[in-house]
N, CA, C and O atoms as a GROMACS GRO file, in nm:
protein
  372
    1UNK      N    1  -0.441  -0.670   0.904
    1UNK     CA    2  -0.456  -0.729   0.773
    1UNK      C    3  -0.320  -0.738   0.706
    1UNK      O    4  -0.226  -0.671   0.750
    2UNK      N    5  -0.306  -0.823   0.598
    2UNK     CA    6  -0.193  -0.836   0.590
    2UNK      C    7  -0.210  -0.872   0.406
    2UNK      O    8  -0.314  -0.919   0.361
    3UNK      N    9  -0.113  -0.847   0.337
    3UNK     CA   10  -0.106  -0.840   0.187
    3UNK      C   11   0.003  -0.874   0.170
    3UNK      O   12   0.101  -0.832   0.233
    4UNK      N   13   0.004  -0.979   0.057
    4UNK     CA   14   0.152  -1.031  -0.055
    4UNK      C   15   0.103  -0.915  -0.190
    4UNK      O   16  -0.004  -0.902  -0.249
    5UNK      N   17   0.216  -0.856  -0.201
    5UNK     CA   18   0.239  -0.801  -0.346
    5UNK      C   19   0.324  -0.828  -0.438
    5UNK      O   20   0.419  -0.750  -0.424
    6UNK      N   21   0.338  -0.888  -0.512
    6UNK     CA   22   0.459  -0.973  -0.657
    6UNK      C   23   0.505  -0.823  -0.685
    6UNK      O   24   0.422  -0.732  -0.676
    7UNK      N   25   0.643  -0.796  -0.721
    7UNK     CA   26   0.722  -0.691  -0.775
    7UNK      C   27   0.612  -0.645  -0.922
    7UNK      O   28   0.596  -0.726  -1.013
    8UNK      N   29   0.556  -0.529  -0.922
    8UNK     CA   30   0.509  -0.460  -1.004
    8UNK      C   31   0.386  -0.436  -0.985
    8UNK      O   32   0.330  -0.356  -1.061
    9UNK      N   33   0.297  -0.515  -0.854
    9UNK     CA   34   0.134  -0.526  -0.812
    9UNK      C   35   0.113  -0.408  -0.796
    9UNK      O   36   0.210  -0.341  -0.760
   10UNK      N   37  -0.026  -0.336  -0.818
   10UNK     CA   38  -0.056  -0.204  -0.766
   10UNK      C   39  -0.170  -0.273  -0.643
   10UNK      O   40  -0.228  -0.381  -0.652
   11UNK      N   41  -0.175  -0.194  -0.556
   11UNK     CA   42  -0.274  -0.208  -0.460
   11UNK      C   43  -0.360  -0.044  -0.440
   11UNK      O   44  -0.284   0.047  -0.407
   12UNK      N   45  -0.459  -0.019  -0.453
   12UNK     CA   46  -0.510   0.073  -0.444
   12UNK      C   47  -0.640   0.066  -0.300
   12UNK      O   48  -0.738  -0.007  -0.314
   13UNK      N   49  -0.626   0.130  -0.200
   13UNK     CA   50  -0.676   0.130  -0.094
   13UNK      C   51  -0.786   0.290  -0.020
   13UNK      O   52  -0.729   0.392   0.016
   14UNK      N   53  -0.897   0.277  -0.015
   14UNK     CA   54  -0.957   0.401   0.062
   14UNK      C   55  -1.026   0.381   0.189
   14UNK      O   56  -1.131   0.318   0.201
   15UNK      N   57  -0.936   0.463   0.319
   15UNK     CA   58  -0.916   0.395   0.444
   15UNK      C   59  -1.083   0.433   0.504
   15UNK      O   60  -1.150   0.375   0.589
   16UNK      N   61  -1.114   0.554   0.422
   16UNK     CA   62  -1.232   0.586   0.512
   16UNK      C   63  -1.218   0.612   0.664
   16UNK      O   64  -1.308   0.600   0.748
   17UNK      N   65  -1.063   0.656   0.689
   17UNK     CA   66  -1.071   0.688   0.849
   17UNK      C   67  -1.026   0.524   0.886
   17UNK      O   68  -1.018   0.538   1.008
   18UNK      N   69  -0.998   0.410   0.867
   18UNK     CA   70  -1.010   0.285   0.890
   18UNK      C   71  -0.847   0.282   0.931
   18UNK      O   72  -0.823   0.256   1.049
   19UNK      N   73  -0.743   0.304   0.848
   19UNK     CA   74  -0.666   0.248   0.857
   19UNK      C   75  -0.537   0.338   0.945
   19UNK      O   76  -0.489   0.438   0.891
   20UNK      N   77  -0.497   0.301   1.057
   20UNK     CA   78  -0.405   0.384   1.151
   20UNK      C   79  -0.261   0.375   1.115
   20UNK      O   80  -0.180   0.453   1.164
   21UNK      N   81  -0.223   0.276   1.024
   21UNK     CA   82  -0.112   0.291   0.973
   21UNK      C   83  -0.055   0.149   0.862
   21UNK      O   84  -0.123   0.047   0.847
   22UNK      N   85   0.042   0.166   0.813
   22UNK     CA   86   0.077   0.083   0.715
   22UNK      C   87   0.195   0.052   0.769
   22UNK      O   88   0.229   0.146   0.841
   23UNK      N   89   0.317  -0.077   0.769
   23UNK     CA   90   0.410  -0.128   0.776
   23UNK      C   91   0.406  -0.194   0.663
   23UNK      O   92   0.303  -0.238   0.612
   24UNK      N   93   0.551  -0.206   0.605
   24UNK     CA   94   0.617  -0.335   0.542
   24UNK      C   95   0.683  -0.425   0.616
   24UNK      O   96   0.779  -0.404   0.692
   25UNK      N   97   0.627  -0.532   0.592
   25UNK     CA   98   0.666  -0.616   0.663
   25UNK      C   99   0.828  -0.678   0.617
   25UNK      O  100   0.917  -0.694   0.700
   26UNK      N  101   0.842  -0.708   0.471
   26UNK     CA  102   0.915  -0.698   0.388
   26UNK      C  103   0.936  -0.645   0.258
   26UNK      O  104   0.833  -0.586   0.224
   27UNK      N  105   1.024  -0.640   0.170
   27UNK     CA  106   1.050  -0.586   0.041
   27UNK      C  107   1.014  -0.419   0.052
   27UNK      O  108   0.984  -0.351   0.150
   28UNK      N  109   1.027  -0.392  -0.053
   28UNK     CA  110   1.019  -0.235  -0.078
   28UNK      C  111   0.859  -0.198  -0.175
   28UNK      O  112   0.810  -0.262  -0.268
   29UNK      N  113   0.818  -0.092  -0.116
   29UNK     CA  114   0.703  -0.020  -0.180
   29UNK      C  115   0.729   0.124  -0.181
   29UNK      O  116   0.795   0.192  -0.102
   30UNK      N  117   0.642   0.170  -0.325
   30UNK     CA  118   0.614   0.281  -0.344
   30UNK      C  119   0.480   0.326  -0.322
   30UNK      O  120   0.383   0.287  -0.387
   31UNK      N  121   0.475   0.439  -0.197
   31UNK     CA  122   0.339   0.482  -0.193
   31UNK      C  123   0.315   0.635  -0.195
   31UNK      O  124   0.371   0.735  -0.150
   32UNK      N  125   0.224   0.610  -0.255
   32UNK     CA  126   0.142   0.814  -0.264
   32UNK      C  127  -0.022   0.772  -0.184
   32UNK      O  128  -0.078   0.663  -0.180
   33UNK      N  129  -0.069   0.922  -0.120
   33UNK     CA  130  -0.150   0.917  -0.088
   33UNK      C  131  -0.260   1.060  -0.147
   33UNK      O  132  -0.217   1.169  -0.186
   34UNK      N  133  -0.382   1.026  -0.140
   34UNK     CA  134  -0.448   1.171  -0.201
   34UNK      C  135  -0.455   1.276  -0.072
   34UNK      O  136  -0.543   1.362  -0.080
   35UNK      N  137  -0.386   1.278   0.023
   35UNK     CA  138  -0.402   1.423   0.145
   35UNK      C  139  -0.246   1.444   0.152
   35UNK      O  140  -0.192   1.505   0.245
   36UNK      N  141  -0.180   1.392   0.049
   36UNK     CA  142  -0.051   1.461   0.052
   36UNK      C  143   0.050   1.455  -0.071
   36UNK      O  144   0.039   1.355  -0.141
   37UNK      N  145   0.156   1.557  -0.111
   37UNK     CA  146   0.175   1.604  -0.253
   37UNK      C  147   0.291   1.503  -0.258
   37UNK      O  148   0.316   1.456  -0.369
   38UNK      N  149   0.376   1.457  -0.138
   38UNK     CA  150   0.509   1.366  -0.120
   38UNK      C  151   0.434   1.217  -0.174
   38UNK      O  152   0.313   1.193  -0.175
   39UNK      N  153   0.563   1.113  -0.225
   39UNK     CA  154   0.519   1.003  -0.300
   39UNK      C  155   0.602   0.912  -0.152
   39UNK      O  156   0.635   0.973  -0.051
   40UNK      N  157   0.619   0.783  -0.169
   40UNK     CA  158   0.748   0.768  -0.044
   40UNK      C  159   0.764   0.614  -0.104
   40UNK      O  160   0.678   0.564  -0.176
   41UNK      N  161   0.874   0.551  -0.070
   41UNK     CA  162   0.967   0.488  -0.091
   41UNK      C  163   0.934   0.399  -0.002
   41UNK      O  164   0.876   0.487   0.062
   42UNK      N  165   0.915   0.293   0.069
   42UNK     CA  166   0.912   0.224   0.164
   42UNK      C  167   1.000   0.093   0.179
   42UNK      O  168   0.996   0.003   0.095
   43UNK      N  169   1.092   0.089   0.309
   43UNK     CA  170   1.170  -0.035   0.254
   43UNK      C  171   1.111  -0.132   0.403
   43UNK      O  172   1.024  -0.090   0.480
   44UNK      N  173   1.175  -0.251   0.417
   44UNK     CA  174   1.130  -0.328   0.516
   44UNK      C  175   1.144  -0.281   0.667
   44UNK      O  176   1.251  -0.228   0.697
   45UNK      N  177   1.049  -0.295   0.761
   45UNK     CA  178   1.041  -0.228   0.866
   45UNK      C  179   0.966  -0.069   0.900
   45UNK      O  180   0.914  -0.020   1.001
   46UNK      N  181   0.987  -0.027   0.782
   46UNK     CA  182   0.910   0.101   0.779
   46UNK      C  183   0.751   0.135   0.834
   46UNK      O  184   0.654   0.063   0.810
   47UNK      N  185   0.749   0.226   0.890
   47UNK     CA  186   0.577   0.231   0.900
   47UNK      C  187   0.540   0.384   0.897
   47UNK      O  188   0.575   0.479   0.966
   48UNK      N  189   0.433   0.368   0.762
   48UNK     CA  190   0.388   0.500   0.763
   48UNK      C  191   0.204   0.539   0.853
   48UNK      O  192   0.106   0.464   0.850
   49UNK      N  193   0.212   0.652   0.910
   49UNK     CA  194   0.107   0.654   1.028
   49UNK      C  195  -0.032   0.678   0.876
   49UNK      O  196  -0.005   0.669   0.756
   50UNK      N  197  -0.112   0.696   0.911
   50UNK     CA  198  -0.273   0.720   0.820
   50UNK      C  199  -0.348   0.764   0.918
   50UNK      O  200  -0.398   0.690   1.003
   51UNK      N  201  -0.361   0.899   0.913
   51UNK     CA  202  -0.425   0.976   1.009
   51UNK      C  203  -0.588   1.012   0.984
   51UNK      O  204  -0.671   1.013   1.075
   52UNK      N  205  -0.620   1.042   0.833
   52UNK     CA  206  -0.666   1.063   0.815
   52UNK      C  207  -0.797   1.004   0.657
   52UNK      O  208  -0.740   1.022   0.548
   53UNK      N  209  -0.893   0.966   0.647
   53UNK     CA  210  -0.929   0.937   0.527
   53UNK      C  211  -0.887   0.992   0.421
   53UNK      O  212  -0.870   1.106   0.379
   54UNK      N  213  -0.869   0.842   0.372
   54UNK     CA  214  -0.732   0.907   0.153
   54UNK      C  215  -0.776   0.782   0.137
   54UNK      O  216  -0.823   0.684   0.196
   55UNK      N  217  -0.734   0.835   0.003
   55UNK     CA  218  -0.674   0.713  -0.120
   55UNK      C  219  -0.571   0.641  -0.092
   55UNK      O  220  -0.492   0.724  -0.046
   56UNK      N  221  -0.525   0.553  -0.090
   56UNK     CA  222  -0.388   0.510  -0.094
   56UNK      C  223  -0.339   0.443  -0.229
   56UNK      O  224  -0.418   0.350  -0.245
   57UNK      N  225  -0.253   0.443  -0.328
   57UNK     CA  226  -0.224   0.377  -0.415
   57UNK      C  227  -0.076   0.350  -0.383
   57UNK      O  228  -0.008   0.450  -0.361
   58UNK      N  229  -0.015   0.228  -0.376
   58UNK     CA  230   0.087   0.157  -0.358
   58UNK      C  231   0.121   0.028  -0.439
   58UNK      O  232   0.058  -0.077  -0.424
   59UNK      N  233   0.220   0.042  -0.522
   59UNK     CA  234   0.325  -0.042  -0.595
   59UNK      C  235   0.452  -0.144  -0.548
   59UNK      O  236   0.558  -0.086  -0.524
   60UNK      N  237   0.450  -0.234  -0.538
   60UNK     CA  238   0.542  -0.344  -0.530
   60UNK      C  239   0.666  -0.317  -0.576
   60UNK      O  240   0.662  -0.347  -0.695
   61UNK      N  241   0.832  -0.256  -0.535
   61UNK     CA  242   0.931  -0.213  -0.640
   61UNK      C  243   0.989  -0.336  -0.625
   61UNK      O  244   1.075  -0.358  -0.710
   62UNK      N  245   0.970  -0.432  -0.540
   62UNK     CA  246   1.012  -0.551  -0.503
   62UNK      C  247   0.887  -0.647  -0.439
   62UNK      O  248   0.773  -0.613  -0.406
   63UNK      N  249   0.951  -0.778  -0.435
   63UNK     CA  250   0.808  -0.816  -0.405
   63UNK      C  251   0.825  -0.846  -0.203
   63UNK      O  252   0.914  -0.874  -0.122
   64UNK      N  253   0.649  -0.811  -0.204
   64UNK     CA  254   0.635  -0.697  -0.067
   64UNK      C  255   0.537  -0.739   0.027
   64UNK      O  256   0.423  -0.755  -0.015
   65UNK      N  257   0.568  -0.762   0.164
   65UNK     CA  258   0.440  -0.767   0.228
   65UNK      C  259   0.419  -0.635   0.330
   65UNK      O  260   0.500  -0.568   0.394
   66UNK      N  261   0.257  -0.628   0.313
   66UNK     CA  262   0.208  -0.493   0.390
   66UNK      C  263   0.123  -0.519   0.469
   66UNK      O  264   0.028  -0.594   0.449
   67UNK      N  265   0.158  -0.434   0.611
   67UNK     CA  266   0.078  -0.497   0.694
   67UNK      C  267  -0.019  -0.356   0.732
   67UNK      O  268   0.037  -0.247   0.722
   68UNK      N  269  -0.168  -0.362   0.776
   68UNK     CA  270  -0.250  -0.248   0.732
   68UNK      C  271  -0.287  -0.288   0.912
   68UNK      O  272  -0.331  -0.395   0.953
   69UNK      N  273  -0.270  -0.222   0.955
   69UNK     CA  274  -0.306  -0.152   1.126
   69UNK      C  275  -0.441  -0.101   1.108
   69UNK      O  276  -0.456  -0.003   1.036
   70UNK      N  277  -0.544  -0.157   1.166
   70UNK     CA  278  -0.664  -0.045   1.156
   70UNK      C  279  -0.737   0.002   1.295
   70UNK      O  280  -0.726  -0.085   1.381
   71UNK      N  281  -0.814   0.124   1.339
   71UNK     CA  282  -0.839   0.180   1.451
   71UNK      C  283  -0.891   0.101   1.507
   71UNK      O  284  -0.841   0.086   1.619
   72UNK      N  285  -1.024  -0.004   1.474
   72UNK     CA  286  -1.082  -0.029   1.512
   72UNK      C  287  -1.109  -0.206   1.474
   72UNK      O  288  -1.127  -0.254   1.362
   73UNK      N  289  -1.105  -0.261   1.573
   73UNK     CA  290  -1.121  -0.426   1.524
   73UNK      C  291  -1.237  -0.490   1.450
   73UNK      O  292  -1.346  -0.485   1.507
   74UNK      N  293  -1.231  -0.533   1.362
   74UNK     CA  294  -1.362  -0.582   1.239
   74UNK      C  295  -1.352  -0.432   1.159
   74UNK      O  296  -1.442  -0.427   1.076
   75UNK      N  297  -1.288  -0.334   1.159
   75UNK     CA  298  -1.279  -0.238   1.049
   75UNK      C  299  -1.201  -0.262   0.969
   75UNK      O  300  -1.094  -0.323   0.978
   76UNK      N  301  -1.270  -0.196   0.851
   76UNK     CA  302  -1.170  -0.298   0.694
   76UNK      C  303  -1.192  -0.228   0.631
   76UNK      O  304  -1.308  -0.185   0.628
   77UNK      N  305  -1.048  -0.154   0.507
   77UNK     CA  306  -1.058  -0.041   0.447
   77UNK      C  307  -1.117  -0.109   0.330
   77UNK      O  308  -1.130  -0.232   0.336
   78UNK      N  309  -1.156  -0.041   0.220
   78UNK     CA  310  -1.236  -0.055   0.075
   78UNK      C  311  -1.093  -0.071   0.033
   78UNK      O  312  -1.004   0.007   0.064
   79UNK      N  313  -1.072  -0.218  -0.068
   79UNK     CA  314  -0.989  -0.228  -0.155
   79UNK      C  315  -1.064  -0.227  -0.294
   79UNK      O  316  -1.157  -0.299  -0.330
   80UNK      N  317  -0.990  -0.118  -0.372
   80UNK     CA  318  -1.079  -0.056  -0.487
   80UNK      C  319  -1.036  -0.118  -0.618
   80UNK      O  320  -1.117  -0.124  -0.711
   81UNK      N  321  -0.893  -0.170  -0.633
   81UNK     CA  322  -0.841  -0.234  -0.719
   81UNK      C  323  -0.732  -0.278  -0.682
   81UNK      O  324  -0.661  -0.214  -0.604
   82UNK      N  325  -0.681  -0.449  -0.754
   82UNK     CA  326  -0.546  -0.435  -0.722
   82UNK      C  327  -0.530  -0.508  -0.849
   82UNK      O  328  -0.636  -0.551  -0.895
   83UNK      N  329  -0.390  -0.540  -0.940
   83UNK     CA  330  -0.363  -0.505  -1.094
   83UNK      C  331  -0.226  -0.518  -1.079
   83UNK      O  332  -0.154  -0.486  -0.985
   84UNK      N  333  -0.205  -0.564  -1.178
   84UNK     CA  334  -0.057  -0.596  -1.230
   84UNK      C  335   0.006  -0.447  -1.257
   84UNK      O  336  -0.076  -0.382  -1.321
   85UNK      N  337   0.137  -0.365  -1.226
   85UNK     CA  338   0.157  -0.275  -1.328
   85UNK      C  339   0.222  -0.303  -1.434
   85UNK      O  340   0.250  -0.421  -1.459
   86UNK      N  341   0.256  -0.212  -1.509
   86UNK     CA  342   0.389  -0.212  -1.633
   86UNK      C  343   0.508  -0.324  -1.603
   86UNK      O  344   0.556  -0.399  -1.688
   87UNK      N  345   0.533  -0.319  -1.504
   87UNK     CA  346   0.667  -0.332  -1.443
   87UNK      C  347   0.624  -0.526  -1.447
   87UNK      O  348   0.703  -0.615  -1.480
   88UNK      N  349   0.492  -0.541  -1.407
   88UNK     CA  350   0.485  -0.664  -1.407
   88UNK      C  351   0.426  -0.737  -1.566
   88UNK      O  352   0.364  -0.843  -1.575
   89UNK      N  353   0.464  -0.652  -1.672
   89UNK     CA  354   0.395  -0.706  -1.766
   89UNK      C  355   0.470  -0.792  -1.886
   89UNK      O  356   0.573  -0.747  -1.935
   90UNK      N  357   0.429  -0.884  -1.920
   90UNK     CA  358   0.577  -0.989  -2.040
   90UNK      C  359   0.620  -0.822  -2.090
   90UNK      O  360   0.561  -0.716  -2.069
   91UNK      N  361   0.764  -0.854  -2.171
   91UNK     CA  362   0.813  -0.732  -2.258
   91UNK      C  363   0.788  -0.595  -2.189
   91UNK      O  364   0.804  -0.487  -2.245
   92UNK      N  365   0.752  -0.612  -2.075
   92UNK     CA  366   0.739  -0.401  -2.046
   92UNK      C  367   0.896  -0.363  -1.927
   92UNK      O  368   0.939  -0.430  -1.833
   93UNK      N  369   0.937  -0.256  -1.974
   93UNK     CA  370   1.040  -0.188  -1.899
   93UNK      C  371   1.038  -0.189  -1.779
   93UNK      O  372   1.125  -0.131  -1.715
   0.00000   0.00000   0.00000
């Protein structure tokens, strides 16, 4: 699967066990996950593994494509929200 994110998009993701790993394909992201206390930085080429069912919430610091690896073919994680942040808003810092 594959996602465009505009610099400031939040993507919020729960793999349910679904998703074996994340790449950027390009640009930079910020991601945290709920099975771990580290936040991470992601720049192009990167790939972080998803071992286990979480949350994923991930931010656009640039604008970003993500590519979502999943275990199993026709498996598809729950996308729970995705939303402009701050960063993408008229007048916000």
């Amino acid at each position: 699967m594959k996602y465009v994110l505009c610099k400031g998009e939040l993507l919020t993701l729960e793999s349910d066990g679904a998703i074996e790993a994340i790449t950027v394909a390009d640009g930079q992201v910020w991601l945290t996950r709920s099975d771990d206390t580290r936040d991470y930085c992601l720049e192009a080429g990167a790939r972080l593994p998803v071992s286990t069912a979480c949350k994923l919430i991930v931010e656009a610091l640039q604008p970003a494509t993500l590519i979502l690896s999943c275990k199993e073919s026709g498996i598809a994680p729950n996308i729970t929200m995705g939303w402009r942040g701050l960063n993408g808003m008229p007048g916000a810092a």
